[in-house]
Structure formats: C-alpha cells, structure tokens
C-alpha positions in Angstrom: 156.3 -185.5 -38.9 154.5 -182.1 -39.4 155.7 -178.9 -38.3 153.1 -178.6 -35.5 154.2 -182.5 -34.1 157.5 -181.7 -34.6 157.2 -178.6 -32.2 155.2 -180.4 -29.5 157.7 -183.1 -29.8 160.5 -180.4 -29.0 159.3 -179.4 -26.3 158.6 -183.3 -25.0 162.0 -183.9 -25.4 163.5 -180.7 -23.3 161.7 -180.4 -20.4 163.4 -183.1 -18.7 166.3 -180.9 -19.4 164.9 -177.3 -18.2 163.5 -179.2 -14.7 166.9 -179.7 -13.6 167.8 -178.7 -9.8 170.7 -176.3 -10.4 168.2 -174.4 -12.6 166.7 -171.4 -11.1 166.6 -169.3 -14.4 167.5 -171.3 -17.1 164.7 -173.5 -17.1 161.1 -173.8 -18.8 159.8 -170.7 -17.5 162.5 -168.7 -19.3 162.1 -170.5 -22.6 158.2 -170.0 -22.3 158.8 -166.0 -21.6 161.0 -166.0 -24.5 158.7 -167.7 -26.8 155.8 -165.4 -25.6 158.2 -162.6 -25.9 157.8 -163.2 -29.5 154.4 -164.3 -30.0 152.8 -160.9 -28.7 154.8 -159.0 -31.2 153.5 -161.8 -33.5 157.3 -163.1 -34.4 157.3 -166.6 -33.0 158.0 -168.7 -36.1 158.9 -172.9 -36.2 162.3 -172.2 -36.2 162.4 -169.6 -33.6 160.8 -172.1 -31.2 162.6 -175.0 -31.9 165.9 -172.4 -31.1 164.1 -171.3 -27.9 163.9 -175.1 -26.7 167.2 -175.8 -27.9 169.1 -172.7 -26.8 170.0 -173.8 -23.1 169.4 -177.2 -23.4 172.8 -177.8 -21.5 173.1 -175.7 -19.2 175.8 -176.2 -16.6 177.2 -173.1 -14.8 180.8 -174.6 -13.8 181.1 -175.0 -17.4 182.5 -173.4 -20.5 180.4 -174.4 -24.3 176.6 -174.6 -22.9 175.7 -173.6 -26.5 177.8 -175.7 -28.3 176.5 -178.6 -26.4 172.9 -177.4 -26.4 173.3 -177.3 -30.2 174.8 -180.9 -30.5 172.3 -182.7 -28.3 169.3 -180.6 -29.7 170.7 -181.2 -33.3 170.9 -185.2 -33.0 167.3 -185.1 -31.9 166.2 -183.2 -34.7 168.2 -185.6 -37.2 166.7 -188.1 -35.3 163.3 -186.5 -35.6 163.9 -187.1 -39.8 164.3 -182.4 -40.2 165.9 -181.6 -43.0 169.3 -180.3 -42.7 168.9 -177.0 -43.3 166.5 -176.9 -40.6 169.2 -178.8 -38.2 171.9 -175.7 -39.5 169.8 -173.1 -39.5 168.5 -173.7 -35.9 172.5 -174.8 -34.7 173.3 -170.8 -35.6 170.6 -169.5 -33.6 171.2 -171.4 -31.0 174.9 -170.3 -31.0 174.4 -166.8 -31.3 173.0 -167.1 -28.0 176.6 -166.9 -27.2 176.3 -162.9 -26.9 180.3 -163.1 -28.2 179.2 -161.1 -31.0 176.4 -159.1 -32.7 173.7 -161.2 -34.7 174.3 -161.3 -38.4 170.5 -162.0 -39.9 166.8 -161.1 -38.7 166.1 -164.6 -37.0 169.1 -164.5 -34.8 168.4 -160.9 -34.0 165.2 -161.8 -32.8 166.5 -164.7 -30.8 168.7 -163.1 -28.6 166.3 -159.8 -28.2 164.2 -162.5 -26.9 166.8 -163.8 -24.9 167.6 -160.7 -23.3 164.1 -159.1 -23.3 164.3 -160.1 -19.1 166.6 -157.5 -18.8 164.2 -154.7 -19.8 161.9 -156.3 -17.8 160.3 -154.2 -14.6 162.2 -154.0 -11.6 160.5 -156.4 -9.2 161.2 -159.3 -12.0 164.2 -158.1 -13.2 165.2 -158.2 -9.4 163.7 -162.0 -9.2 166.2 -162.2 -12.2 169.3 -161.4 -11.1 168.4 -163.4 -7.6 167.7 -166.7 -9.8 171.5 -166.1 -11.4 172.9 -165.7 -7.9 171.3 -169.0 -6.7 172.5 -171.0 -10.2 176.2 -169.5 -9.2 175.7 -170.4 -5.7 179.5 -171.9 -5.6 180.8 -169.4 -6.5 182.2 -167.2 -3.3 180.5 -163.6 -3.0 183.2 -161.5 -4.2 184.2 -163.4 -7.0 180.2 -163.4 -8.0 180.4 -160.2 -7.9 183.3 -158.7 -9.9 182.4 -161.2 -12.3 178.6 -160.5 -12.6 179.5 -157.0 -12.9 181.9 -157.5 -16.1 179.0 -159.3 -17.5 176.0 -156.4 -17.2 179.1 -154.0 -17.9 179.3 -155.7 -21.5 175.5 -155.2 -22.2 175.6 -151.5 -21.1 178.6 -150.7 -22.6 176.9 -151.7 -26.4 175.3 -149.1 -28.2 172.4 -151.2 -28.0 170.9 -153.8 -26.5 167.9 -154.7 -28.5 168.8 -155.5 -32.0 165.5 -155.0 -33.3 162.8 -152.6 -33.5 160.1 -154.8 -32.1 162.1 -155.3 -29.2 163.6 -151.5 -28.4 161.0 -150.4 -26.3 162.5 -152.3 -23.7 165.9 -150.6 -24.1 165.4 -148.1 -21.5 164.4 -150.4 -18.6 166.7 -152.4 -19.4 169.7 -149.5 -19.1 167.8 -148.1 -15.9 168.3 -151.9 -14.1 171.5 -153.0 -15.3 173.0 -149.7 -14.0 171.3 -149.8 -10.9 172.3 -153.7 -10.3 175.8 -152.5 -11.4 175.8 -149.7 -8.8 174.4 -152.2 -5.9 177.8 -154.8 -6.9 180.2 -152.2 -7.0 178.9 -150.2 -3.1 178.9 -153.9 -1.8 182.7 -154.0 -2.9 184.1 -150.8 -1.5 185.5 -151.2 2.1 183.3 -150.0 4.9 
C-alpha cells in the first residue's frame, strides 16, 4: 500500500471512532484542525498524520490510558495495514506524547502536541467554544469537582515556561496565556462563596 492509500485508509478506519456521541471535542473536527494546523506552516508529514488520526482514537473521559489504547488499537491496524515497524514505533511515541506528562524529546513529537494544543492559542470566541465542548464531554462529572479539576489542568499549561515547543507554533503563545488565565480566573470567582 502506498503512502498516500495508506493515509486515506487511516482516516477510513477512524472516523467511526471520532463520530462517537460523548465526543464534543475530541472528534474529527479536532484532528482536521490539528492536521491543518500543520499544513499552513507547511509541517504536515505521513507520519504526523497518521499520529493525528491515531492520537485520540480512544477516547473515553471516565477513563485513565486513552493514549495507550489509542496507540494499541491504531498500531494493530497499521500492522494490519503490512507498515513497517519502525513506522508502527515511531508513530506509537507520538501518539504517547500526547500524554502532556512530560516535555517532547524530538522535532516530530514537538510538533504534535504544538498541534495538539494550538486550540488553546486560539481566539477567544473558539477557544470559548473549546472549553464549552470539554464541559459537555465531562458532563458527569458534578460542577465543582469540574471545576477544581479543570483548573489544575490549565494551571499545568500556564505554569510551563512554554507552551509551544516550537517556533512555528510560538506565535500563538500569547493568546494562549491571555485565555487560559482568563478561563482560570472565571473557575476560581465561580468557586468563592457569595
């Protein structure tokens, strides 16, 4: 199968996945941006979007090890598919470091998770349609709890030195600062007594 099949193939074989019901984020509209994200700085390469299809493939919020499974189910189809190996590993550690556990270690995963993350220097109205989207996938989980544990999360991104690995990506630091503090500020009035 050649690279161009293989990549229409991909993305064939997870959309069933991103159409889920729970999904109101994490689903093919998010891939897509990603994937565009790198295109127009012209960084999209085969393995960067066969990581985008594959990076929340599983995607269940109650859960724990979204990645890892994303990575497993994505990885058998790829074996399936006849890849090569050291296309099977090498898109299995991009797909993990969309963990955000720790800083990426090489250019590809860099770019990855920039892309990932590139909706948070996004303008306000979508970042706002954003954070919305998580609320709705969470929506079991009681207000207050959401809360304290949404703000923890948007905590850990401000709290880096950066947010953007890479250059091509860095523009967007800014906005991304100026709406993670203002969502941050919004969680923490709703939690102080009236």
């Amino acid at each position: 199968m050649g690279q161009r099949e293989l990549l229409l193939a991909a993305e064939a074989f997870a959309l069933p996945f991103y159409t889920e019901p729970h999904r109101a984020y994490h689903n093919a509209d998010h891939v897509r941006a990603m994937l565009d994200a790198l295109a127009s700085r012209g960084l999209l390469t085969p393995v960067l979007s066969l990581a985008a299809w594959g990076h929340d493939l599983v995607y269940d919020p109650r859960a724990e090890g979204n990645e890892e499974r994303s990575a497993e189910v994505f990885g058998g189809w790829l074996r399936e598919q006849g890849a090569p190996p050291e296309l099977e590993a090498d898109v299995r550690t991009l797909i993990l470091a969309t963990r955000h556990v720790a800083p990426p270690t090489t250019r590809n995963e860099a770019l990855l998770v920039d892309a990932d993350l590139s909706i948070l220097g996004a303008d306000s109205q979508t970042f706002a349609a954003y954070d919305a989207a998580i609320r709705q996938e969470y929506s079991f989980v009681p207000e207050e709890a959401y809360r304290s544990g949404r703000a923890r999360v948007l905590r850990s991104f401000l709290d880096r030195e950066r947010i953007f690995s890479t250059s091509e990506f860095a523009g967007l630091e800014l906005q991304a600062r100026t709406n993670l503090t203002a969502t941050l500020e919004h969680l923490q009035e709703k939690n102080r007594p009236t």
